[in-house]
C-alpha positions in Angstrom: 0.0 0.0 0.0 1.2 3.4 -0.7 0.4 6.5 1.3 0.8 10.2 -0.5 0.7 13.1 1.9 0.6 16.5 1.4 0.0 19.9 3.4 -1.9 21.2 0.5 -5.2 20.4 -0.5 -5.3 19.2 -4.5 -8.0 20.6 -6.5 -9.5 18.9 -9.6 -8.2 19.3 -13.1 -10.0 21.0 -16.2 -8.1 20.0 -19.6 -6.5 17.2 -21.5 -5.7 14.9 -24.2 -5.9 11.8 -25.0 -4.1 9.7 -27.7 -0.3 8.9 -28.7 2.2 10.0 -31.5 3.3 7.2 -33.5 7.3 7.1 -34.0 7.9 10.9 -35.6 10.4 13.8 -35.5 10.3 17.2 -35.7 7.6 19.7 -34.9 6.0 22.3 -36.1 3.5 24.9 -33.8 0.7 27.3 -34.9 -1.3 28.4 -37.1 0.4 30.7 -40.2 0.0 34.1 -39.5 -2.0 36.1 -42.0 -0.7 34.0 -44.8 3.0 34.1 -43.4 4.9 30.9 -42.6 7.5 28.8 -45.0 7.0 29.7 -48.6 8.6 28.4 -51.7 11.4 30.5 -51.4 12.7 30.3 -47.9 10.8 33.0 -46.4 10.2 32.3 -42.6 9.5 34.8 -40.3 12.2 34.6 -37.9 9.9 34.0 -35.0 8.0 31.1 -36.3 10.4 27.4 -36.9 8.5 24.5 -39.2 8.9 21.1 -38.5 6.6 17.9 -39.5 6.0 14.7 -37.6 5.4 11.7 -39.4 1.9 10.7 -37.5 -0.4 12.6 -35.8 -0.6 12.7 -32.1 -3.6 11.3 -30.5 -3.2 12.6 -27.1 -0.4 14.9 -24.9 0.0 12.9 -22.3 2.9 10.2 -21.9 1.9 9.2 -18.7 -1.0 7.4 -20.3 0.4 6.8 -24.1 3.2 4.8 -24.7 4.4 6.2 -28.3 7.9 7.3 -29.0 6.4 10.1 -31.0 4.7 11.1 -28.0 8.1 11.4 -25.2 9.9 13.0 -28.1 7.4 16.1 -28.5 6.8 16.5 -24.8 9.6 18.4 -24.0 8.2 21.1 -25.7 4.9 21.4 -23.6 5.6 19.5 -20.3 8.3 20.1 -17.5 9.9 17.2 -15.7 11.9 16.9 -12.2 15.3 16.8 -14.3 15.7 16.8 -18.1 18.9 15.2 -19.9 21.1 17.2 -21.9 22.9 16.1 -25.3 25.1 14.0 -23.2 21.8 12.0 -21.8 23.3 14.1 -18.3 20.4 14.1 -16.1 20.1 18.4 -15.7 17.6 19.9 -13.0 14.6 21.2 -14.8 11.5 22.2 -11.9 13.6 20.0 -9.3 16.8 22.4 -8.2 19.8 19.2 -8.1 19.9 16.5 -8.7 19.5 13.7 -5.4 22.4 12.3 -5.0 24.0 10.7 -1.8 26.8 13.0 -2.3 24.2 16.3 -2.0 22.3 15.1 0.6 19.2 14.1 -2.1 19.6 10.1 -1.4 20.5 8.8 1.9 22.9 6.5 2.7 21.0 3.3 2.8 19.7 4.7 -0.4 16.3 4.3 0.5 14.8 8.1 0.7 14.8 10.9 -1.7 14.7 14.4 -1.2 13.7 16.9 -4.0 14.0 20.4 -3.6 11.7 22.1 -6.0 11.8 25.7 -7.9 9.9 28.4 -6.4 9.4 30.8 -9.6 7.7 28.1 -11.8 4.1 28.3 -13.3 1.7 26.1 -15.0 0.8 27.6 -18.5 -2.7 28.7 -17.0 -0.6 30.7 -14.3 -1.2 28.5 -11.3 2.1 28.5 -9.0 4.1 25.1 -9.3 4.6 23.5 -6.0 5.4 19.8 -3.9 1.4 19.2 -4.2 1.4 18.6 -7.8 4.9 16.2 -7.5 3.4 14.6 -4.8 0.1 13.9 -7.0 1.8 12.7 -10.1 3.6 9.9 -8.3 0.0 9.4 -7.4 -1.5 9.2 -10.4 1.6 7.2 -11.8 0.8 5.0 -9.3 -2.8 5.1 -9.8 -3.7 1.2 -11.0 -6.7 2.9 -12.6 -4.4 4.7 -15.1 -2.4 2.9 -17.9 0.7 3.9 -17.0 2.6 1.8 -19.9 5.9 0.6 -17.2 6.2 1.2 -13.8 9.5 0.5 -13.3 11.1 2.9 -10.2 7.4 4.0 -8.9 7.0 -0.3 -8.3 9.7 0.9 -5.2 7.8 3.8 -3.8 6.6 3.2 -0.3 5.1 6.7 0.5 5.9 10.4 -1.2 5.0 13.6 1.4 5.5 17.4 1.1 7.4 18.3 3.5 6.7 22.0 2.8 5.8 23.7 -0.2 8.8 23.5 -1.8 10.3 20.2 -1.1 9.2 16.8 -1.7 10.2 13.5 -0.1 10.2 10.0 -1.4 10.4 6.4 0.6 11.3 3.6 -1.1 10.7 -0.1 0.1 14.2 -0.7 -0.8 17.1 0.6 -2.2 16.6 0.7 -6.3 19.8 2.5 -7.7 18.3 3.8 -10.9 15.0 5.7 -9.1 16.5 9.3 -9.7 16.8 8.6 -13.6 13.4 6.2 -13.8 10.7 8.5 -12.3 9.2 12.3 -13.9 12.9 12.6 -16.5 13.7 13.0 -19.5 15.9 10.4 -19.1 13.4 7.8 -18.3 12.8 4.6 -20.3 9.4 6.0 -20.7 9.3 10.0 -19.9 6.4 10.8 -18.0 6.3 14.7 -16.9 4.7 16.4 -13.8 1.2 16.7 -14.1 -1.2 19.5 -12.5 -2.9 18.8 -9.2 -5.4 21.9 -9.6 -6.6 20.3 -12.7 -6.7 16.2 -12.4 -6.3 15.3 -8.5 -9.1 13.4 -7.7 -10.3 12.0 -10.7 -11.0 7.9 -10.9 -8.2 7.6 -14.0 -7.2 10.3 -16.4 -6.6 8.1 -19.4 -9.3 9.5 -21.4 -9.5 12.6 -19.7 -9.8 15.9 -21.9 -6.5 17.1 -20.5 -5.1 15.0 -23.1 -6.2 16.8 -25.7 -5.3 20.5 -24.0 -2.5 20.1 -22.2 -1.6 22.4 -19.5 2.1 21.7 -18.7 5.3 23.8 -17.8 7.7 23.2 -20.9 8.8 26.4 -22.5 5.6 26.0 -25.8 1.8 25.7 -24.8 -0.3 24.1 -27.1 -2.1 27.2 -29.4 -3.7 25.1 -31.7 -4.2 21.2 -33.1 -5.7 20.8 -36.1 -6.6 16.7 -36.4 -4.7 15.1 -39.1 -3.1 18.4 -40.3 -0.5 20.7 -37.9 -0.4 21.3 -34.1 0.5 25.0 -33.4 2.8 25.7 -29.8 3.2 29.2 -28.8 6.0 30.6 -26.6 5.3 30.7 -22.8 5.7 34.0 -21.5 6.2 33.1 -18.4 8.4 30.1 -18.6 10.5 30.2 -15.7 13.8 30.3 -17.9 12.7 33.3 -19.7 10.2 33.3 -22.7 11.6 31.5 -25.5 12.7 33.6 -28.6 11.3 32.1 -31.3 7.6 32.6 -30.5 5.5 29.9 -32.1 6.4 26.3 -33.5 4.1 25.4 -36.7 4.1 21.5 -36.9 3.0 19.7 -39.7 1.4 16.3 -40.0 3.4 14.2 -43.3 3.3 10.7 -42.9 5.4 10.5 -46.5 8.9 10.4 -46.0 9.0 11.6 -49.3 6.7 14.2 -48.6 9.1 15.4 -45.8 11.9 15.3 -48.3 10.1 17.7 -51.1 8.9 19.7 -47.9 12.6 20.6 -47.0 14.0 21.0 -49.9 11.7 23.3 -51.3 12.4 25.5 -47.1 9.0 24.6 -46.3 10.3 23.4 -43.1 13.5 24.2 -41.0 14.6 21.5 -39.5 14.3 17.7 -40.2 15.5 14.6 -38.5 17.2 11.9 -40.4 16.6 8.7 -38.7 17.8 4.8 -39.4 14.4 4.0 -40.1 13.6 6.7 -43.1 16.7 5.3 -45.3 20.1 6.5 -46.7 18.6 8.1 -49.3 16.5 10.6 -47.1 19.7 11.5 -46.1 20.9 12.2 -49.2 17.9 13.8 -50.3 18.3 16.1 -47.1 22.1 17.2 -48.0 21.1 18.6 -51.3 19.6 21.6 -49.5 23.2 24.2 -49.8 21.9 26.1 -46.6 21.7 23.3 -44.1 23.5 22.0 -41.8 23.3 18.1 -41.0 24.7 16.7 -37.9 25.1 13.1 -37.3 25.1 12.2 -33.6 24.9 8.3 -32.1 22.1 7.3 -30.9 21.6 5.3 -27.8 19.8 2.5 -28.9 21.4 -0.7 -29.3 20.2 -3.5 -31.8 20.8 -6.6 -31.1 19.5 -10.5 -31.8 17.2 -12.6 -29.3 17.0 -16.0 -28.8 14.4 -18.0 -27.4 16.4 -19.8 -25.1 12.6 -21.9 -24.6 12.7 -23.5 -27.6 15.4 -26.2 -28.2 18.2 -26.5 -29.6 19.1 -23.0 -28.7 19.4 -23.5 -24.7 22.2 -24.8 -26.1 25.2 -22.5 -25.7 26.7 -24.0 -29.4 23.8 -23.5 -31.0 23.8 -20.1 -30.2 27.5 -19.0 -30.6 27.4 -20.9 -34.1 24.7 -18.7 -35.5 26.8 -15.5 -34.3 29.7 -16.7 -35.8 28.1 -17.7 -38.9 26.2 -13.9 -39.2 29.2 -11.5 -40.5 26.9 -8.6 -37.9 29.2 -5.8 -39.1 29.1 -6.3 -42.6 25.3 -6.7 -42.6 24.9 -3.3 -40.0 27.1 -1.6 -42.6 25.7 -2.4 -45.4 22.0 -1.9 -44.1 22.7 1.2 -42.2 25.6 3.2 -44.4 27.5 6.1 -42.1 24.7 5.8 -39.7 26.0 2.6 -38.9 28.3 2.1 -35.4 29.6 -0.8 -34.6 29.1 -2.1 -30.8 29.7 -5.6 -28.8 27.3 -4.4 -25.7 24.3 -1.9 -24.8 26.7 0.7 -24.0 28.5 3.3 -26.6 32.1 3.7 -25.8 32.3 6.4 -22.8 28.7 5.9 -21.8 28.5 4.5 -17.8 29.7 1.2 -17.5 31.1 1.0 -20.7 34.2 -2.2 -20.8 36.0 -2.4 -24.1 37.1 -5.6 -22.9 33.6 -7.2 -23.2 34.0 -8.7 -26.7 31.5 -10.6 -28.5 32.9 -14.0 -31.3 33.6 -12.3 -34.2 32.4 -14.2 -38.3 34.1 -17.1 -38.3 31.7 -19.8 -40.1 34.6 -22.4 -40.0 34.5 -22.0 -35.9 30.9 -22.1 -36.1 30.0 -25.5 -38.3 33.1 -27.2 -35.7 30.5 -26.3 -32.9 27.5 -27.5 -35.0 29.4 -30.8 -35.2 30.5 -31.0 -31.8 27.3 -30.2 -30.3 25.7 -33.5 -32.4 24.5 -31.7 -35.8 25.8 -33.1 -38.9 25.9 -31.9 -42.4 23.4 -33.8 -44.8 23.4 -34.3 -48.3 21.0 -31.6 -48.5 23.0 -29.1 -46.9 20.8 -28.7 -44.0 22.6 -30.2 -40.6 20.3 -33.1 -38.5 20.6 -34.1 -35.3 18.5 -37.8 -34.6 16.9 -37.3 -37.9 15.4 -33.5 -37.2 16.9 -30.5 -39.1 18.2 -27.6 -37.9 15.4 -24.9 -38.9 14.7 -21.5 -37.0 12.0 -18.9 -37.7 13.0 -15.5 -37.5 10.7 -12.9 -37.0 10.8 -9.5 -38.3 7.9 -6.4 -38.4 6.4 -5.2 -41.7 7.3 -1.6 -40.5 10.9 -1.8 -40.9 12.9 -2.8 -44.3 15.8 -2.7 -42.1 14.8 -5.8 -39.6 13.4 -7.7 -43.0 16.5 -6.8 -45.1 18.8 -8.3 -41.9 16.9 -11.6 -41.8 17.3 -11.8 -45.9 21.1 -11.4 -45.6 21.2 -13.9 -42.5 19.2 -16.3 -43.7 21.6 -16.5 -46.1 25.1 -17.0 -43.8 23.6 -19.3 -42.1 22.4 -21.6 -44.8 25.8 -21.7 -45.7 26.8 -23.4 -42.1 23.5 -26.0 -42.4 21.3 -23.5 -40.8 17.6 -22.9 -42.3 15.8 -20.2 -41.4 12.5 -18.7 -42.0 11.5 -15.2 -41.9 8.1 -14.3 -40.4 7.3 -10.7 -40.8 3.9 -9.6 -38.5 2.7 -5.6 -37.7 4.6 -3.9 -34.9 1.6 -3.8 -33.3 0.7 -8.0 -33.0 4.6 -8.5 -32.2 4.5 -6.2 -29.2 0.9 -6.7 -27.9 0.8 -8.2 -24.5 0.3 -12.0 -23.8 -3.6 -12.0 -23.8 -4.0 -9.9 -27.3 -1.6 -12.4 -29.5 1.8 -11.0 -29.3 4.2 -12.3 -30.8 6.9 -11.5 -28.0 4.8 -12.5 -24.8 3.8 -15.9 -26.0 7.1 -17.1 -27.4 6.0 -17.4 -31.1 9.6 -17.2 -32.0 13.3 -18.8 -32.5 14.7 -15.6 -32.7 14.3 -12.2 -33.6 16.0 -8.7 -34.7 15.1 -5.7 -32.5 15.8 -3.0 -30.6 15.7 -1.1 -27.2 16.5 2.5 -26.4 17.4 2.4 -22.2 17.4 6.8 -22.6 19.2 7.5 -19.5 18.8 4.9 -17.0 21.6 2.7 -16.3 19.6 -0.5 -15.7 19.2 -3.0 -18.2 18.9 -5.9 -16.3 14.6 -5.9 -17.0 15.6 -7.1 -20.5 17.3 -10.3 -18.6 16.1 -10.9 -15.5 14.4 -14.3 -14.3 10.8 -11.9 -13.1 10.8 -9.9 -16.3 10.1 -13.0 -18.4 6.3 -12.7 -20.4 3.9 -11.3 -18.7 6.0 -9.6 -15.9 8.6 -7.7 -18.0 10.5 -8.0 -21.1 12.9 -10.8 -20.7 11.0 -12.3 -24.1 14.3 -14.7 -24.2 13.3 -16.4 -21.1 17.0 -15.9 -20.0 16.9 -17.1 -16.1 20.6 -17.4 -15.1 22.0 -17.6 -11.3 24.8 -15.3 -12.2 23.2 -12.5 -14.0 20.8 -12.4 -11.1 23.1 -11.6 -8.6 24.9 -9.0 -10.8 21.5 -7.6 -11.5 20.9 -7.4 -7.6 24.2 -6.0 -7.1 23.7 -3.1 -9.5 19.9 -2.1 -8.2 20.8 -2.0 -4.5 24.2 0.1 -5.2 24.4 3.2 -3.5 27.9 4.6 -5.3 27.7 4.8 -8.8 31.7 2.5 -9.0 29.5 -0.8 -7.2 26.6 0.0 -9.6 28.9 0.1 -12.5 30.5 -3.1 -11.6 27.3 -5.0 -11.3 26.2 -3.8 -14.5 29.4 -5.0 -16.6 29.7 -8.8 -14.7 25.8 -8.5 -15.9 26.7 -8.0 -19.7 30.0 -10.3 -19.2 28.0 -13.2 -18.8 25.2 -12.4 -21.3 28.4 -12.2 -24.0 29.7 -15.3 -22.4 26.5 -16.9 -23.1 25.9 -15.6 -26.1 22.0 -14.8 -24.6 22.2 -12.2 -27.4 24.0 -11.3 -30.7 24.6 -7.2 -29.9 24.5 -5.5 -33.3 25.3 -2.3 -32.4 23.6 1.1 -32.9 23.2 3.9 -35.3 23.1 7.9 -35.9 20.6 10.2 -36.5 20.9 13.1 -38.5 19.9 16.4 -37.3 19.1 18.7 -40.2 18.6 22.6 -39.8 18.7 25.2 -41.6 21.4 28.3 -41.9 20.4 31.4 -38.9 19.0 28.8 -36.8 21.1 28.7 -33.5 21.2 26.4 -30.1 20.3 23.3 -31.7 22.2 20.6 -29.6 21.7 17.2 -30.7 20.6 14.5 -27.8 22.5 11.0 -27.7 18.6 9.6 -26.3 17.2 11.1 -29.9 15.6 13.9 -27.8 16.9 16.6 -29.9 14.1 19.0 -28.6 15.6 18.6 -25.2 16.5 22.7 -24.6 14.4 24.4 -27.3 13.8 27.2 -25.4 17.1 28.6 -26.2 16.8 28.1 -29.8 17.0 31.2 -32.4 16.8 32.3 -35.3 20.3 34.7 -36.3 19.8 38.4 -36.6 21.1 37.4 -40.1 18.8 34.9 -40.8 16.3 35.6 -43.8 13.6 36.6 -43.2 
């Protein structure tokens, strides 16, 4: 049971909205002004930017959505405890510091938090930010009522008081090393922001609330307008506790066509453009034949990597598994999918990111090494090609989602390695949607319906990964979709959670990925850039490792010698 206090009575909320942005970039705010806006020739009034998303957004509030889109677009409305800079460095954004045991914020059994909030902070309607409304956000995170897509870090709260106005204290059942980073940040695996107390405490659920369609938040843009399947229009908060932003409205625009987006830029319709994996080289290429922009490729943490289904035979088998990494040439295939935006990686971690080991290796191609493991483990080579073991061949399925050319296009080029080693495999391509719907709706993940699999995870900020591998995160507790359930990455995982100095949390972490390499529990295939496109006058743009690149648009600008 968890208790909330506070000294300050919460009143009821007024606004909302309610739906999610499928996986999008850029932005674009407002309605033009008297004709004004992005013509054909470049002519953007220098207080307005144009962006475009690639879906529109059915709500505005993450804490009930789960859509990348979504927790890439609410930095510009909402206002969070900290927010993460380019670096993914948690930064304080309402709270003052960030808790640390160092500062006084965590205490030394790690098991209380103490945030000390800003005092000069307003909601865009004008009502005074204070503890009441942290205090009812854990609450309605915590809500069961409201579908809150992950818990993970609220799961540890015990009890969350005001202890005055201004400062706000959390209990946790036990210590739980990555709280700070899990609950109310940008830094988040999901990023849910503080929500108003004066306009949602003591509803039954907010999930379908109004307030999700007219969000009041405390981001540096208020939502001005949102025109349903066209453009959403943000204005500039005036009183956003950094200082009104300069460029005074951000004009959105609604292209699901890549393509679309490509003819859009090029013709300075729009001013700034992200360049992700998942559009294709050639957007990229389309993007650099604009002469005044500038494109800046940053990595982005989100490593790819290979699952097995350790549930279905023969891949409990530790051969098994280290032949079919051998017998994938990974960097080959990454590069040749992926171009420059390609980065090779034997972990989850980019080199200089926290816990990062260079040491951690992973078998490199070698199908020579891999058929001698075949043998030795009992498959033989048949005159077919295909290698049997007691008369049954060695056959996976792979499964792959419609939605990406790139996971399709890796199990085409795999599929045909491992045939070379006696390996069959068949691809099985479903809708993102059926392959991560829960147990209960047909999910592809949750009920095991594959051999293995190509996908991804982005971890943002928080230094845990051990949910991906844990023995309680297998289907329908958490994510573990391998079924991995291993003595020694349990009590790495356990030593890394109940750390309380970052040097014991690191070293969990790494003897956590050691033995996952050792193993070979999963092929890493390492990550990829995005490219940041913007136009020339347009300054403070500061690409985000996390793909956040809107993390500090408040102190964007246009040049005094941008064109007007």
């Amino acid at each position: 049971m968890i208790a909330f206090e506070s000294s300050v009575v919460l009143r009821r909320f007024v606004r909302a909205l309610a739906a999610v942005l499928a996986f999008g970039f850029g932005l674009a705010a407002c309605a033009r002004v008297d004709g004004g806006g992005g013509g054909s020739g470049g002519s953007t009034p220098r207080d307005v930017l144009h962006m475009a998303v690639g879906a529109d957004p059915p709500g505005f509030d993450p804490l009930v959505f789960n859509n990348g889109g979504l927790s890439y677009l609410a930095p510009l409305i909402h206002g969070y405890l900290m927010r993460a800079d380019g670096t993914g460095k948690l930064i304080p954004d309402l709270a003052v510091a960030v808790p640390a045991v160092a500062n006084g914020g965590i205490s030394r059994d790690g098991r209380t938090v103490t945030y000390h909030l800003r005092r000069d902070a307003r909601w865009h309607d004008g009502t005074p930010f204070g503890a009441r409304d942290v205090v009812f956000s854990f609450a309605a995170a915590m809500n069961p009522n409201n579908a809150v897509p992950d818990r993970t870090g609220f799961d540890h709260v015990a009890r969350v008081r005001a202890l005055d106005p201004y400062t706000v204290q959390v209990r946790l059942t036990r210590p739980f090393s990555p709280f700070v980073a899990s609950c109310f940040t940008m830094a988040a695996n999901d990023p849910y922001p503080l929500l108003p107390a004066h306009l949602l405490a003591g509803k039954h659920d907010i999930n379908r609330d109004p307030y999700n369609a007219a969000p009041v938040g405390l981001g540096p843009y208020k939502l001005a307008r949102w025109e349903r399947g066209s453009r959403v229009v943000l204005a500039a908060d005036e009183r956003y506790f950094r200082g009104a932003p300069a460029i005074s409205r951000i004009e959105i625009a609604i292209v699901p066509d890549i393509n679309t987006v490509a003819t859009l830029w090029k013709a300075r319709s729009l001013d700034l453009v992200i360049a992700r994996v998942q559009s294709g080289r050639s957007f990229l290429d389309q993007l650099r034949t604009r002469r005044d922009a500038h494109i800046v490729l940053t990595p982005h943490y989100e490593f790819d990597f290979v699952q097995f289904n350790l549930a279905h035979p023969p891949l409990d088998d530790v051969r098994v598994r280290r032949a079919v990494a051998m017998g994938i040439d990974r960097e080959r295939i990454m590069r040749e999918l992926n171009g420059e935006l390609s980065v090779p990686g034997d972990t989850d971690r980019l080199s200089g990111q926290f816990a990062y080991d260079p040491a951690l290796v992973q078998p490199r191609y070698d199908p020579a090494a891999a058929a001698r493991l075949l043998d030795a483990a009992g498959w033989r080579l048949a005159a077919d090609g295909i290698r049997r073991k007691n008369g049954k061949p060695l056959a996976f399925e792979f499964v792959a989602t419609t939605e990406s050319k790139t996971t399709e296009r890796f199990g085409l080029l795999a599929q045909q390695q491992l045939l070379k080693i006696g390996i069959r495999s068949e691809i099985k391509s479903y809708n993102y949607n059926v392959i991560w719907a829960r147990k209960r709706e047909g999910g592809i993940f949750e009920n095991g319906r594959f051999d293995f699999s190509y996908t991804g995870w982005q971890p943002n900020g928080v230094a845990d990964h051990s949910y991906l591998f844990r023995c309680d995160s297998r289907p329908p507790d958490g994510s573990n979709y391998g079924s991995i359930c291993d003595p020694v990455i349990e009590r790495a995982a356990r030593a890394e959670l109940d750390a309380t100095d970052p040097a014991a949390e690191a070293a969990g972490d790494r003897a956590l990925t050691r033995r996952l390499v050792e193993q070979t529990y999963v092929v890493f295939l390492g990550f990829n850039k995005e490219g940041v496109a913007y136009r020339d006058g347009l300054e403070g743009v500061v690409p985000s490792v996390s793909g956040q690149h809107l993390w500090n648009a408040w102190t964007w600008k246009w040049a005094a010698t941008a064109r007007q």
